[in-house]
VOGU-3710 file (C-alpha; in Angstrom, 3 decimals, decimal comma):
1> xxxxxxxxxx> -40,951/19,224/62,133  -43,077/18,278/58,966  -45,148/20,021/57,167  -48,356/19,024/56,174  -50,988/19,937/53,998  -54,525/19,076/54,094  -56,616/19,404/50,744  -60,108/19,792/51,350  -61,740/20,922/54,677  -64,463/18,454/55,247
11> xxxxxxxxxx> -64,821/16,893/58,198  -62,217/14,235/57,757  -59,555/16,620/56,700  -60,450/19,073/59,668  -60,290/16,539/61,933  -56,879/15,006/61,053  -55,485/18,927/60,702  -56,891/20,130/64,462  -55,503/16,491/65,829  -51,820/17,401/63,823
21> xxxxxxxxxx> -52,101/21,202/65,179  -53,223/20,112/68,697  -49,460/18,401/68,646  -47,667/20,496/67,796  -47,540/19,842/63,758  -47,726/22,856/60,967  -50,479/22,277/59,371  -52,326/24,030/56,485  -55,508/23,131/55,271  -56,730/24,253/51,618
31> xxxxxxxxxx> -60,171/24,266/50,550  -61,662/25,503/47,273  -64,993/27,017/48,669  -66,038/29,553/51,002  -66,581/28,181/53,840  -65,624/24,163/55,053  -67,443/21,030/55,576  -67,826/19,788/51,738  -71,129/17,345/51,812  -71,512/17,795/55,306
41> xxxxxxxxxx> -71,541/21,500/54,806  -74,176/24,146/55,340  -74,289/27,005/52,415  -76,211/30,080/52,427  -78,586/31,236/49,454  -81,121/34,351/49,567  -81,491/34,668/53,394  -81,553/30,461/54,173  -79,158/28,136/55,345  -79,558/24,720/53,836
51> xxxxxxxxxx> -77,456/21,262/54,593  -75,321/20,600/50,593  -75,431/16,983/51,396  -75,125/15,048/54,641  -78,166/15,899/57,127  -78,193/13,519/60,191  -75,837/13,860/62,658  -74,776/11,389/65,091  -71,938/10,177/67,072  -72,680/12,273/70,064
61> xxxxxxxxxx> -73,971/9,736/72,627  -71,866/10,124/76,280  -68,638/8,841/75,137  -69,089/8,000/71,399  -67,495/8,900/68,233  -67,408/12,697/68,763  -66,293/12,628/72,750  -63,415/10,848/71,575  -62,722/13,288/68,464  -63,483/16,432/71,061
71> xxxxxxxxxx> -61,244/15,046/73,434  -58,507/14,749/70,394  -58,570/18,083/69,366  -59,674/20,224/72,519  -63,415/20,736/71,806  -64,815/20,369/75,129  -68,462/21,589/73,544  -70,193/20,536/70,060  -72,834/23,348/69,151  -75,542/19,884/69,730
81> xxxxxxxxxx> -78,887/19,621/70,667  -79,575/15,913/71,683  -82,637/14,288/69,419  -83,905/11,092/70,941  -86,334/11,244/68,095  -83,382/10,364/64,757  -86,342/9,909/62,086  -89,383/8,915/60,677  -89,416/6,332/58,211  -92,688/6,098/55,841
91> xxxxxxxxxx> -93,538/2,777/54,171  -95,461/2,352/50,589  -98,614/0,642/52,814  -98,523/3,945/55,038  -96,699/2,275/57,793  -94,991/4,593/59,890  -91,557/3,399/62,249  -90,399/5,865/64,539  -86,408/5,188/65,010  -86,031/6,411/68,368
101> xxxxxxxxxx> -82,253/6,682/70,135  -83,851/5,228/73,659  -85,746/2,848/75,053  -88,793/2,923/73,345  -86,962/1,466/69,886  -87,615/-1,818/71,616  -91,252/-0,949/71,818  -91,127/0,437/68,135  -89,515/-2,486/66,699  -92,047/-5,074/68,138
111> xxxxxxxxxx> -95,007/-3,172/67,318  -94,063/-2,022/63,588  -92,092/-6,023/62,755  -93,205/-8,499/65,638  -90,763/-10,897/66,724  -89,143/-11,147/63,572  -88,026/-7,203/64,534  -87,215/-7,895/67,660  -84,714/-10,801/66,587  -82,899/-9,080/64,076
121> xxxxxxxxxx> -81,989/-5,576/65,986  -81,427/-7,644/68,835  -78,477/-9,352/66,392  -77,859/-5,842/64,663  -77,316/-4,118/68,181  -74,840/-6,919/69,607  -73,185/-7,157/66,659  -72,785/-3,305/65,979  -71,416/-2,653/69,910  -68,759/-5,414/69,017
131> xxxxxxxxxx> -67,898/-3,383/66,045  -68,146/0,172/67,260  -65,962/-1,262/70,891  -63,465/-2,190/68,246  -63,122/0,608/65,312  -62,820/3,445/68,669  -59,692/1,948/69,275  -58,744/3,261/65,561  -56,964/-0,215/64,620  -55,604/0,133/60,952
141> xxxxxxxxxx> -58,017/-1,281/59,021  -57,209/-2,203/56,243  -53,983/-2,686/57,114  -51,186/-1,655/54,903  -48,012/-2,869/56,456  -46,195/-5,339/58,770  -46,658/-2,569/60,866  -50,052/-2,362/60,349  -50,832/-6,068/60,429  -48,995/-5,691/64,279
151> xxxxxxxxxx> -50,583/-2,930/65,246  -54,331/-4,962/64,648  -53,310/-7,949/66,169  -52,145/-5,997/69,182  -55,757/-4,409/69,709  -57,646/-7,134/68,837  -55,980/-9,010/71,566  -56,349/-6,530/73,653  -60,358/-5,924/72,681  -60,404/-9,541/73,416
161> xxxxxxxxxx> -58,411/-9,085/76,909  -61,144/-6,816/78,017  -64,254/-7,418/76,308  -64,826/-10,948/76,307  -67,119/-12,503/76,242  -69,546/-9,038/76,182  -69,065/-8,264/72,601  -67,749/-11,693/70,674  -70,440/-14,409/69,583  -70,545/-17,383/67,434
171> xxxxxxxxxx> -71,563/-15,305/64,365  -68,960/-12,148/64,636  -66,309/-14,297/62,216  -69,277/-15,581/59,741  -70,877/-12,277/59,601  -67,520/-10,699/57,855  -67,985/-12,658/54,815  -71,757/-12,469/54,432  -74,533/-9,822/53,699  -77,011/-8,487/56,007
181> xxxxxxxxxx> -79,502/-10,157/54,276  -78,577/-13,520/55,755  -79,992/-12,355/59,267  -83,923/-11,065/56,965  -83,987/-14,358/55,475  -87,957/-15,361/56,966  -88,114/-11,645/57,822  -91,344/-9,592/56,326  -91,498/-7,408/53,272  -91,766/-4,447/55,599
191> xxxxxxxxxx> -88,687/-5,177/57,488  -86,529/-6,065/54,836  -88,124/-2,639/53,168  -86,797/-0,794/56,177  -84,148/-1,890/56,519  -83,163/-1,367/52,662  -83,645/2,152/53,258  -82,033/2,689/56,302  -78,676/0,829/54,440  -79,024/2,699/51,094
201> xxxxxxxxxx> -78,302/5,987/53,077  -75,684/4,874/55,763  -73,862/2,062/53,529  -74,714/3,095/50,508  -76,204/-0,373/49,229  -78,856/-2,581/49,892  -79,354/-5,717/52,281  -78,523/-8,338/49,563  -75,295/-6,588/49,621  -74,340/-5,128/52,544
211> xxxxxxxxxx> -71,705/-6,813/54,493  -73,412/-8,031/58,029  -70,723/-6,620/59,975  -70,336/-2,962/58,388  -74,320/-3,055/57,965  -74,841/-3,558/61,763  -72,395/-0,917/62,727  -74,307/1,322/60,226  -77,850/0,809/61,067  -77,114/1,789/64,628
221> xxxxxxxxxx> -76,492/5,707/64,310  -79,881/6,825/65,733  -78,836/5,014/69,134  -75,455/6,626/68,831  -76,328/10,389/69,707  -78,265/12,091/66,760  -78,192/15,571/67,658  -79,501/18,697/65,351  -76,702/21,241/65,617  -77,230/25,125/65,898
231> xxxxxxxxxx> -76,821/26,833/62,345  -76,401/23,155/60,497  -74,880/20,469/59,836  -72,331/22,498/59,242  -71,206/23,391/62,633  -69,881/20,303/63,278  -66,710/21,612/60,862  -66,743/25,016/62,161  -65,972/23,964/65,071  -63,403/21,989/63,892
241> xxxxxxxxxx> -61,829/24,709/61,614  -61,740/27,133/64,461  -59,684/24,018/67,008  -57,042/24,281/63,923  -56,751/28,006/64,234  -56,570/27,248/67,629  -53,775/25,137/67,934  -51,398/27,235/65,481  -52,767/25,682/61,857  -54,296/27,691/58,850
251> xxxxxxxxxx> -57,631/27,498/57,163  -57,341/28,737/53,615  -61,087/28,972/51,597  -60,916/29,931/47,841  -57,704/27,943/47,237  -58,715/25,270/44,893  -55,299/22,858/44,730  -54,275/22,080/40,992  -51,078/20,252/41,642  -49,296/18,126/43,663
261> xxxxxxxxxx> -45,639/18,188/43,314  -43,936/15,657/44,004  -39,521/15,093/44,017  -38,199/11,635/44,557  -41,334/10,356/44,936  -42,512/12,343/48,087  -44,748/15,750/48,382  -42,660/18,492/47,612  -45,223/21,326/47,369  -49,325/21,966/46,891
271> xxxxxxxxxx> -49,954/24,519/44,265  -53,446/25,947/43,688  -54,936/27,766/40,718  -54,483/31,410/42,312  -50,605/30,372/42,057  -49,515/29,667/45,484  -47,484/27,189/45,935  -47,371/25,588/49,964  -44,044/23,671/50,443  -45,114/20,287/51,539
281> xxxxxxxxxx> -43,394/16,672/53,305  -46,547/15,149/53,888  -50,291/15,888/51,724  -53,668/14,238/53,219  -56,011/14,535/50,456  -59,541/14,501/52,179  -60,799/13,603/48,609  -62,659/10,952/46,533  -59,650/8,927/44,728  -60,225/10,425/41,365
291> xxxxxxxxxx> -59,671/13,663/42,501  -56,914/12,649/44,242  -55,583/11,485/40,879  -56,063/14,049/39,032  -53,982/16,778/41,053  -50,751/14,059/40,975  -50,473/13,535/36,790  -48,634/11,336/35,638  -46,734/8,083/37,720  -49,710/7,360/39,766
301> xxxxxxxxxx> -49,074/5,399/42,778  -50,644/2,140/43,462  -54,381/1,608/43,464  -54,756/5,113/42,184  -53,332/3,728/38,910  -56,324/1,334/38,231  -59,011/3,601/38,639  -61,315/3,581/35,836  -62,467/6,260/33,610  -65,206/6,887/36,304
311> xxxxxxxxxx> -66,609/5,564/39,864  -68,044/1,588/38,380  -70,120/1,754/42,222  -71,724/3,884/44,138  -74,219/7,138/43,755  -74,961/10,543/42,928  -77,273/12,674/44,852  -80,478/14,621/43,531  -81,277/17,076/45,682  -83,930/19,827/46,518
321> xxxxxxxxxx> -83,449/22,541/48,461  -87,053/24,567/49,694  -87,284/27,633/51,726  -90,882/27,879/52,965  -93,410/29,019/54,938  -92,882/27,427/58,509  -97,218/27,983/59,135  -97,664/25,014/57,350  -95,134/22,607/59,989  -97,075/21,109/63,107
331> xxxxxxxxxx> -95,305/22,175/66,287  -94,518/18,863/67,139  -93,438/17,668/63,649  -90,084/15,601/63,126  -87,255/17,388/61,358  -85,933/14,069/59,675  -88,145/11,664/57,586  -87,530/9,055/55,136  -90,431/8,258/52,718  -90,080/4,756/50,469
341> xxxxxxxxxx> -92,491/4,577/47,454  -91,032/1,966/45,728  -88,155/-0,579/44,481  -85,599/-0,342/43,243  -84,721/2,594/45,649  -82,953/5,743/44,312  -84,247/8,317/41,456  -87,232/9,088/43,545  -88,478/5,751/44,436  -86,638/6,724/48,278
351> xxxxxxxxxx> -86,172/9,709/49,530  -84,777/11,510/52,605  -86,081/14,899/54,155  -84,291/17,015/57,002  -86,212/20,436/58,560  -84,309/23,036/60,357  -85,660/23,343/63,853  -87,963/25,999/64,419  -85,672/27,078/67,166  -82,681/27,533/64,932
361> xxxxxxxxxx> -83,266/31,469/64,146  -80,038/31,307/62,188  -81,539/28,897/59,286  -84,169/30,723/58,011  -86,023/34,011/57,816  -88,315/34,948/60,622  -91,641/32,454/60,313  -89,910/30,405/57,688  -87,983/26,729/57,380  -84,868/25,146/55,233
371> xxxxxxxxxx> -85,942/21,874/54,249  -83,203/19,699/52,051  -84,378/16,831/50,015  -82,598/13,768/48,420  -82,509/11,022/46,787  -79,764/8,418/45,338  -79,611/8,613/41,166  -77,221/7,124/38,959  -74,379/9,127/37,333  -74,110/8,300/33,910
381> xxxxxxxxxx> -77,457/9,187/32,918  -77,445/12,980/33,799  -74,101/13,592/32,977  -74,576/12,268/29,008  -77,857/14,167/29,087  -75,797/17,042/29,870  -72,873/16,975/27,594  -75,341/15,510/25,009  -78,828/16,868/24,805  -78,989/20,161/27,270
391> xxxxxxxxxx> -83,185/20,486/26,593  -83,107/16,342/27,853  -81,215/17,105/30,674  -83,444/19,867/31,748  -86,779/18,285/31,122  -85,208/15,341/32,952  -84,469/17,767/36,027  -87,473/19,023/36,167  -89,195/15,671/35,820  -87,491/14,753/38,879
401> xxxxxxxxxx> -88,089/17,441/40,866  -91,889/17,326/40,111  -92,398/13,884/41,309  -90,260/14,859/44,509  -91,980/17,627/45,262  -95,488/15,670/44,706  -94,165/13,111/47,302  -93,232/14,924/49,592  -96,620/16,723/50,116  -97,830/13,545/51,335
411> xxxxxxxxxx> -95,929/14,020/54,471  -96,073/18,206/54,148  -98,999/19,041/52,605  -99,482/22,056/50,701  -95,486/22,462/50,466  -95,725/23,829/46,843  -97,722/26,530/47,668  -96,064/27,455/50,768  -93,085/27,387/48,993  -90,438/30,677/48,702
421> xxxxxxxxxx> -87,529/29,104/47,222  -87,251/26,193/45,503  -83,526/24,747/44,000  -83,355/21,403/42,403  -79,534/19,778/41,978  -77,845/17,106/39,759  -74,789/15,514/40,481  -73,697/18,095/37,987  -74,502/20,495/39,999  -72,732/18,757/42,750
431> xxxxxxxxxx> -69,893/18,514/41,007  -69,529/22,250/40,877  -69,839/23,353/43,877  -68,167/20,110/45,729  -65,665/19,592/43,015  -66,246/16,032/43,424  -65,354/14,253/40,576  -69,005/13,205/38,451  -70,947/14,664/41,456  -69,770/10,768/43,426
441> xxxxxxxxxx> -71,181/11,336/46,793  -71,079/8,956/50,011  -68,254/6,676/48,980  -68,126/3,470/47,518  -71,099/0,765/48,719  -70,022/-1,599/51,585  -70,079/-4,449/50,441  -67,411/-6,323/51,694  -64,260/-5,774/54,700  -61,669/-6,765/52,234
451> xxxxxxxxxx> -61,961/-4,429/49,357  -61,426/-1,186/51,388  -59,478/1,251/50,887  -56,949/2,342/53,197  -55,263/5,764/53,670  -51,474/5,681/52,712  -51,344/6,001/48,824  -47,512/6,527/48,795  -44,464/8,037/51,017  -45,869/11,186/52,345
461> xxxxxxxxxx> -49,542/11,321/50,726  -52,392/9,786/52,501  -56,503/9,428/52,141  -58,856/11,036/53,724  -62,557/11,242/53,958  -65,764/8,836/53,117  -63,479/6,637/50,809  -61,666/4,735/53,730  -62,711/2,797/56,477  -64,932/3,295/58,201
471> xxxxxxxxxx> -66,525/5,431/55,691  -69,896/7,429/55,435  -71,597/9,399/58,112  -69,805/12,238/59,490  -68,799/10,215/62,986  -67,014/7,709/60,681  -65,161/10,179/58,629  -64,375/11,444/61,954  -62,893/8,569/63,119  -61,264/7,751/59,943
481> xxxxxxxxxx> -59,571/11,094/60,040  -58,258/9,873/64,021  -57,053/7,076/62,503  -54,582/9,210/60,055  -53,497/11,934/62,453  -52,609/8,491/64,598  -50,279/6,953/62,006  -48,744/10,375/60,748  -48,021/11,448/64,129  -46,877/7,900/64,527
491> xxxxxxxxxx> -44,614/8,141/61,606  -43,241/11,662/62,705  -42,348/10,219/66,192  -40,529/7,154/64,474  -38,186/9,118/62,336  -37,445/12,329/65,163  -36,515/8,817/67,716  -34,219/7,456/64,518  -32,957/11,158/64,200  -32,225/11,261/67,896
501> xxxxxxxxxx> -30,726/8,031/68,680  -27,885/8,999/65,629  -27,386/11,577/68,004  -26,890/10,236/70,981  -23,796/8,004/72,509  -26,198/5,594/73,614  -30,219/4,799/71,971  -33,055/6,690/73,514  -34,798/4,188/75,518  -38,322/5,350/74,702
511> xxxxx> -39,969/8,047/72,857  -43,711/8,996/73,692  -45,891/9,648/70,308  -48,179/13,024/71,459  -51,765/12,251/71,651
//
């Protein structure tokens, strides 16, 4: 049987570990921090529980995304409390949109963008059921092989078999070559403003940008199950952890990996910086590709060879974390909000907000509430302020965090003063405690089906996490993570029937692969 190793326990990496462990697999997953989840982790600081990254769960709809991972690896329960309510967004006129999982989005749409609204999420929400029908079936996208290439013409026929014509229309095929933006052509500045910031959190780029088809699928998470889980965002890779444990795999925190050795060109062993060393035949990185790279040295395999210096696309994350006062919260207040001020969006101009529940007893003090903040921010600014100018950097911090704070009053007033703990965070700071190379956070922007990345890097090491399709929010990673316990389990099956048939007078005639 092979042994793998998983290095990093976010929720990708947990996920591929508890589906490996579930069959039967060893399994050993290493992560440098103290307890797992990475971005979509909740850390504790002087008595509060606040989200490090991610903050909006979804997935969970009857089903969905997380039935399907539950049903992989034996969780028959998610610690979940269903939100039909997913967020409030805030508009620079004062407009307000509701995003509600139900019903009464139709309503919402028609009132806040007229029929314009009501034309394009009637094309986002066909289009995204096509895509969503299709990626549960974890085809390998992009594919990688003849295998691969097999393997996606198989489903698709088979998505076609059974779903047409419910999910395919004229504009499926043109829509995978063009941005969202083609469907907000004679659309309103307040519509293509929404939907700007709804994409510059879920794909990690704008409309003009956005490929129609990943933009679709991606604008459609508060109608797939947003739930706010018990003690965090973070539950969602407890749980996880513990169905590893479960199933006969290890969880290792404070095991930060330092090498990957490889003989022959294959894993040979994971070595960390407290000197263990954890023999290895196949390693699932559930890292961002420079990270990746730098545990291998030298002879990089394939794409990993061409990276540049550092990420050319794609974000860092300023964030502020506020313990407060929970007087100063109506009852009836909504724990996710995202407030636009201006364009271009990132470094303040956008921001997103997340509340814990006042239910949650486990996030805060008696009375009080954890509130995270963010915003997008380019790298390269804060970290040459940093290795350049320290005084810079810190006037530039708390610059930031001013004008966040003063924003955010406008939707919480009198949070300043109600304040008991206030942390601001650069990507430098994210770097530190994420280990993520330059503080890169949410993967690379979606702009296009055909620059992906996909998961096999080279015989025996594999991809993990918000890098490969299909990317971002925690159900994708998810998925993505289904899609690589698939193909390794896949793989193990292959070679044991190869091993077997040697063995026998006559070839084994089939050979189930253990889901």
């Amino acid at each position: 049987m092979k042994r793998v190793v998983v290095i990093g326990a976010g929720v990708g990496g947990l996920t591929v570990a508890a589906a490996l462990a579930r069959s039967g697999v060893p399994v050993t997953v290493l992560e440098a921090h103290v307890y797992p989840g990475g971005c979509a982790g909740t850390f504790y600081h002087q008595k509060y529980r606040f989200e490090a990254g991610a903050t909006l769960a979804g997935g969970f709809d009857p089903g969905g995304i997380m039935a399907q991972v539950g049903e992989a690896v034996g969780i028959d329960q998610w610690p979940v409390h269903p939100a039909e309510l997913a967020l409030v967004a805030h508009l620079p006129d004062g407009q307000q949109i509701i995003r509600w999982g139900d019903a009464r989005r139709f309503d919402e749409h028609r009132r806040a963008f007229g029929l314009a609204g009501e034309r394009f999420f009637a094309w986002q929400e066909r289009t995204a059921d096509a895509l969503w029908n299709f990626a549960q079936r974890t085809p390998p996208w992009p594919p990688q092989s003849p295998s691969d290439l097999f393997a996606l013409a198989h489903t698709g026929l088979r998505w076609l078999a059974a779903d047409w014509p419910r999910h395919l229309h004229p504009g499926l095929v043109a829509d995978a070559l063009r941005p969202v933006a083609a469907h907000l052509r004679h659309a309103p500045d307040n519509l293509r403003l929404f939907v700007d910031g709804q994409l510059q959190i879920a794909a990690q780029t704008t409309s003009q940008y956005a490929n129609a088809l990943y933009g679709a699928s991606a604008l459609d998470l508060p109608r797939r199950g947003v739930v706010h889980l018990e003690g965090g965002i973070g539950g969602i890779a407890q749980a996880l952890a513990q169905a590893v444990r479960q199933y006969g795999g290890e969880v290792l925190y404070r095991q930060e990996v330092s090498h990957i050795r490889r003989e022959r060109g294959r894993p040979a062993a994971v070595e960390t910086k407290r000197g263990d060393s954890f023999p290895a035949d196949l390693v699932i990185a559930n890292l961002p590709p420079w990270n990746a790279a730098a545990l291998l040295g030298d002879n990089l395999p394939g794409r990993l060879r061409h990276l540049p210096p550092r990420p050319p696309s794609g974000w860092g994350a300023f964030m502020v974390y506020v313990g407060l006062d929970g007087g100063i919260i109506p009852a009836d207040f909504p724990l996710h909000h995202q407030l636009i001020m201006g364009e271009p969006l990132g470094e303040g101009n956008s921001l997103f907000l997340s509340l814990s529940p006042g239910w949650d007893r486990g996030r805060a003090p008696i009375g009080h509430r954890a509130l995270t903040i963010s915003t997008h921010t380019d790298l390269a600014p804060w970290w040459e302020l940093f290795h350049q100018d320290q005084a810079a950097y810190e006037a530039r911090k708390q610059a930031y965090l001013n004008r966040i704070l003063a924003s955010v009053e406008k939707v919480i007033p009198g949070l300043r003063d109600a304040a008991a703990l206030i942390l601001p965070g650069t990507p430098i700071t994210f770097q530190r405690f994420t280990r993520r190379a330059w503080g890169w956070v949410g993967g690379f922007p979606q702009t296009s089906l055909f620059q992906l990345w996909g998961p096999r890097l080279a015989p025996g090491l594999w991809l993990v996490g918000d890098t490969i399709f299909p990317g971002q929010s925690t159900a994708a990673v998810a998925l993505g993570g289904l899609r690589v316990a698939t193909d390794v389990l896949s793989m193990i099956d292959e070679r044991q029937t190869s091993e077997d048939e040697k063995s026998q007078p006559f070839p084994l005639s089939s050979f189930a692969v253990r889901r």
